[in-house]
N, C-alpha and C positions, 0 to 999 in steps of 0.2 A: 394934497399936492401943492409942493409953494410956487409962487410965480412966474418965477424960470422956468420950470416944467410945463406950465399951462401956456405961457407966450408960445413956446416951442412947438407946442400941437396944435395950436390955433393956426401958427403960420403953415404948418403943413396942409391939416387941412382945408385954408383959405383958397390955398394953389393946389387943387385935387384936380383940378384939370390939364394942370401941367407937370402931372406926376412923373409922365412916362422921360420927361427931356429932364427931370429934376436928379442932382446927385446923392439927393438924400432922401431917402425911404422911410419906413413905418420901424423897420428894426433898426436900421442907423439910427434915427434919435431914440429909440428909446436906448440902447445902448448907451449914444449917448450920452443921456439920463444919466441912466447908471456909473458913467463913471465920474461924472461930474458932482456926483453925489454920492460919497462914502459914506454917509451915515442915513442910509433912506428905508423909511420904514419898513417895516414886513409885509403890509401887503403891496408896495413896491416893487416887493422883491416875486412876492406868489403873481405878478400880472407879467414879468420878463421868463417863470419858469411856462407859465401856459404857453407864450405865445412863441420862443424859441424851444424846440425840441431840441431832448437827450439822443446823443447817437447809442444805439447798441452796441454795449460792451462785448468786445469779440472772445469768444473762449479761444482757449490754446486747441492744435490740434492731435487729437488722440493718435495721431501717429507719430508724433514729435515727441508726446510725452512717453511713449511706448518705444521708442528710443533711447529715452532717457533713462529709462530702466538700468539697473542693475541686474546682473547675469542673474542675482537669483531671483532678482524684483520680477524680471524678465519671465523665466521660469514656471514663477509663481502662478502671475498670472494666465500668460499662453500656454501654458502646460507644454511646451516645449523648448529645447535649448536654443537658444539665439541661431546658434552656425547650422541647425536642421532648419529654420524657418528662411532662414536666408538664401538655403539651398532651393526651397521651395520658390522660392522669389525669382532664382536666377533662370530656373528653368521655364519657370513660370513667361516671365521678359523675355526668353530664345525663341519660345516653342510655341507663342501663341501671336498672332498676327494681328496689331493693332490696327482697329476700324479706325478709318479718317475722322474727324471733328469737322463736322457741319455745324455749327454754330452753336449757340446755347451755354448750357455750363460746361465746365471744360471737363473729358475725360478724368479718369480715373486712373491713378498711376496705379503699376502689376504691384507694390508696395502694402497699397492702400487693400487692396483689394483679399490679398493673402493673408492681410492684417485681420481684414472682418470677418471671411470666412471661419481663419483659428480664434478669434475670440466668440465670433457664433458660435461655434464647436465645443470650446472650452469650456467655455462661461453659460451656458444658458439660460442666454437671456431672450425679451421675448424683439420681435423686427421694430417692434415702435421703440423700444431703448435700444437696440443697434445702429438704428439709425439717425437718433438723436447724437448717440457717440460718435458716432462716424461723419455727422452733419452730411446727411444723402437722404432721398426721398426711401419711405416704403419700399415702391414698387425695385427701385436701384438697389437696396439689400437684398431683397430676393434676388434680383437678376445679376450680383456679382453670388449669390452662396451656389444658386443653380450653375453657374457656368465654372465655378471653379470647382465645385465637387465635379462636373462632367468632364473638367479636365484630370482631375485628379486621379477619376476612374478608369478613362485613357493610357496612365502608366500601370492600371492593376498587371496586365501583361510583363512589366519590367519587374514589378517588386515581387506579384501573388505566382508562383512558381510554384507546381508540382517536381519533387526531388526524383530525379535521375537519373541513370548510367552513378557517377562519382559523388554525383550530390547523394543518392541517395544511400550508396555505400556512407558516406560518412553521417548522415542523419542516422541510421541505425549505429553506428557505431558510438554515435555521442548519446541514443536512447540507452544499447549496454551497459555505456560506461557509470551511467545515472542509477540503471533501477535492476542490472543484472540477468537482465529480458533478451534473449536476442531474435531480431526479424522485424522489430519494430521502427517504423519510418512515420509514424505519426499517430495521435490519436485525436478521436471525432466525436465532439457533443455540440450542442445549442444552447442557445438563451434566449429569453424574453427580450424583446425592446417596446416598452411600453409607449406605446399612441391613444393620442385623445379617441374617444369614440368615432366611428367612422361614419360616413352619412349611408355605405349603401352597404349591404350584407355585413351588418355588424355580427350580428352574432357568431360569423363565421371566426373573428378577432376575437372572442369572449373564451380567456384561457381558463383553465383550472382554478385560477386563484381568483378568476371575479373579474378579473381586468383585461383591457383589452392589447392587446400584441400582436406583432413577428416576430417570426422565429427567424434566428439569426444561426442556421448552421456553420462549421467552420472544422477544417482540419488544420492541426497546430503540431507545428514542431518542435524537438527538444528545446530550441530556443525561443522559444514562445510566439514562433513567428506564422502566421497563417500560409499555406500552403495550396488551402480550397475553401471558397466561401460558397455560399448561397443563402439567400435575402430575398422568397418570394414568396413562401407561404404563410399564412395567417396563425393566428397562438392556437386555434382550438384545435389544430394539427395533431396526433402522433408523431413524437418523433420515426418510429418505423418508416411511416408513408413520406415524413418529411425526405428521409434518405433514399427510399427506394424512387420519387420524381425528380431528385435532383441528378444531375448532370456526371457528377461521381459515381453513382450507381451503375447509369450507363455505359458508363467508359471501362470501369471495374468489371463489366459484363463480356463489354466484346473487346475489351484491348487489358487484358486481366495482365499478360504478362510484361507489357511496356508499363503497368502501373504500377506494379509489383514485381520485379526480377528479384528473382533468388529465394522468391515463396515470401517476402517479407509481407507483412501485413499494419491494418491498423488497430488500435486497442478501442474499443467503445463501450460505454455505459451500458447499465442493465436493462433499458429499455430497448436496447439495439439489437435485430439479429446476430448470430455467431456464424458464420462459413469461413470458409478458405482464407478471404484477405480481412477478414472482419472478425476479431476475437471480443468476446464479450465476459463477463465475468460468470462464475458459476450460480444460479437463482438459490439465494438462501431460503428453502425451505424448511428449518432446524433440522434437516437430514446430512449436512455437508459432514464428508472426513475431514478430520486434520488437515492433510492436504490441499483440498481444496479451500478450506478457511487459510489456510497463507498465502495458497497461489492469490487469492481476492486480495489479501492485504496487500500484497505485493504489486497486483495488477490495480488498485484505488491507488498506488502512491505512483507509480506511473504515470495517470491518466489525470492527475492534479497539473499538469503543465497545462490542459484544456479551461481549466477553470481561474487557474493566473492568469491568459493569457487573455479570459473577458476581464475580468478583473480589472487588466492595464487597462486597456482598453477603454472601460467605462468610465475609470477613475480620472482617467487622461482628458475623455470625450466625453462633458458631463450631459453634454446634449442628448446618449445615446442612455442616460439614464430615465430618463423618461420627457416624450414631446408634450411638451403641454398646450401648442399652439394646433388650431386646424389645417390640414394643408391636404393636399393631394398625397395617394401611396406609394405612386412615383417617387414624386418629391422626396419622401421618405427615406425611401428603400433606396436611393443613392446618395441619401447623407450617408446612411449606415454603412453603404460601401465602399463609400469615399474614405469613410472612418476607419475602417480594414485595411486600406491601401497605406492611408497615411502612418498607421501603425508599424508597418511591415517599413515603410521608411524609416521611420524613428529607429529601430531595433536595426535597420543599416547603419545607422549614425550610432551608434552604441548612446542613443539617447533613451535610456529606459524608465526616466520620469521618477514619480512617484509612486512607489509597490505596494503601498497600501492597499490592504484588499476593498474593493467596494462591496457596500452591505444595501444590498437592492431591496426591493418591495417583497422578491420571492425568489426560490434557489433555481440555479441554472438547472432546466430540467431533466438533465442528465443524470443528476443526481437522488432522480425520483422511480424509483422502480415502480411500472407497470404491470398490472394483472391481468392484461389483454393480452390474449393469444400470439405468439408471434410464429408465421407460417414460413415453411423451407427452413427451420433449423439443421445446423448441423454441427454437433459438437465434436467431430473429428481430429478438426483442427487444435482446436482446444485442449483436449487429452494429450495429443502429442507433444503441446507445448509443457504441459501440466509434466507428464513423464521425463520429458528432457531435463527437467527445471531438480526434478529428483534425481535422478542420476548423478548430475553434475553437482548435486549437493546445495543447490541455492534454496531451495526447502528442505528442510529436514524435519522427517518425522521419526520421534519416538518408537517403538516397538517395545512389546511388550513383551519378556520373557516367558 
């Protein structure tokens, strides 16, 4: 240190007692120093970085830059088109009542918040990188995904509709127009949604394939649109028993013909009973006629709108491809429905994403025929459909002279 700089500290130190009336401090001179001295050694320079601190470099914010996006940058990432998320936004801001700010950091705009949940959803990533991206504690991502799935599920009454009086006339008339069927107003399978193992009756969760799930029932219609969900029982389920607890079966039971006018029914896998509003395919035994092997072809390429329609879904919602985080089944089971709701919006917005099929861990279980008994069959319904389908010529079988 040359001269100048040592007189300088000495003086200061001298007068340590009359610091506090003094205009010049410990960083004033070494500053200074500093600049009084363009050419001052390096470690100089290492005694002015220890003793003045670097401020934190501020990142940009992930919703500014998610702005910034391009419609399809946009896309890409949220898996949804900009004017459906925005929609989500506006209603979101109408329809929910913003709490006062009592001090602290400052709320969370309905922006911010629609932001995290669709990129929770999208992207599957885990709460400690969402909440780094979104600069928000832990516990704040959780409590914006929970509250805005519980809004989201709020509208399932707006979007998730049972078809009709006119709705339903025109859902079977668009299933005709499709696959050559008539009486059809929807068709009903499940899927896995794979969950980390669970802390309490796991084994109840331990499906077919090793892994642990819910079963995500759903009735879908010709436009791929859910009609009837249910999201409460565990993987190692039957489907049978999955459909005969749920809320559709009831209703189907005592209100058959507000569910059904005009005899019309639904198409389901071969794991499903067959009755009245419930057609099922014929059990391939290597016993079927001709006949019956087309009406199957004919009724599999039908009931292909149930398996697109997880498909979107999954593909959209990478979240609901498999949770890799612990959480409560709650919690779960109304991402998943929140998932369905939001779905059923997209498909209002003629926002239909990316249609790539997703290729899960294991097939929608629908498409696994069962060797378990299934009780109260009745194939009545079924033959009449089968015979109809011949007459009018939409199967044609050969004869033999």
């Amino acid at each position: 240190m040359d001269e100048e700089k040592i007189n300088l500290l000495n003086k200061f130190f001298a007068n340590k007692d009359q610091v506090e009336n003094d205009t010049m401090g410990i960083v004033d001179i070494l500053n200074n120093i500093s600049s009084n001295s363009s050419s001052s050694e390096s470690s100089d320079d290492s005694v002015q970085e220890e003793i003045i601190p670097h401020k934190k470099p501020q990142r940009e914010n992930l919703c500014d830059i998610i702005d910034k996006y391009s419609d399809s940058e946009f896309e890409y990432h949220m898996r949804m088109r900009r004017s459906t998320v925005q929609f989500l936004i506006d209603r979101y801001t109408t329809s929910v009542v913003p709490s006062t700010h009592a001090g602290g950091r400052a709320r969370l705009s309905p922006r911010k918040k629609i932001y995290l949940y669709i990129w929770y959803m999208s992207n599957a990533v885990s709460f400690r990188k969402l909440s780094y991206l979104f600069d928000v504690s832990n516990s704040s991502a959780w409590y914006v995904i929970n509250r805005v799935s519980a809004w989201i599920i709020s509208l399932g009454q707006e979007f998730i509709k049972w078809p009709q009086r006119s709705d339903a006339d025109n859902m079977e008339r668009k299933f005709a127009e499709m696959n050559q069927i008539p009486g059809i107003i929807g068709a009903i399978g499940c899927t896995h949604i794979q969950i980390k193992r669970p802390s309490k009756n796991r084994e109840n969760y331990l499906n077919r394939n090793e892994c642990y799930s819910i079963l995500l029932q759903a009735v879908v219609g010709a436009d791929k649109r859910f009609t009837d969900v249910s999201c409460v029982e565990p993987g190692s389920q039957h489907e049978n028993l999955v459909l005969r607890r749920s809320n559709l079966f009831k209703k189907a039971q005592s209100e058959n013909q507000i569910l059904f006018p005009h005899d019309y029914f639904l198409l389901a896998g071969p794991a499903y009973p067959s009755n009245n509003w419930l057609v099922a395919p014929f059990t391939d035994d290597d016993n079927l006629t001709e006949a019956q092997i087309l009406f199957n072809n004919l009724h599999s390429n039908a009931r292909k709108v149930v398996t697109r329609a997880f498909d979107l879904l999954k593909n959209r919602f990478r979240r609901l491809q498999k949770f890799t985080e612990s959480m409560s089944l709650c919690f779960t089971v109304n991402i998943i429905v929140s998932a369905c709701v939001l779905h059923n919006i997209c498909i209002s917005s003629n926002d239909f994403g990316a249609e790539n099929s997703y290729k899960g861990d294991f097939k929608n279980v629908d498409n696994i025929i069962e060797n378990e008994p299934i009780e109260d069959i009745n194939f009545y319904r079924r033959d009449l459909l089968l015979e109809y389908l011949r007459k009018h010529k939409v199967i044609k079988v050969e004869t033999t002279p």
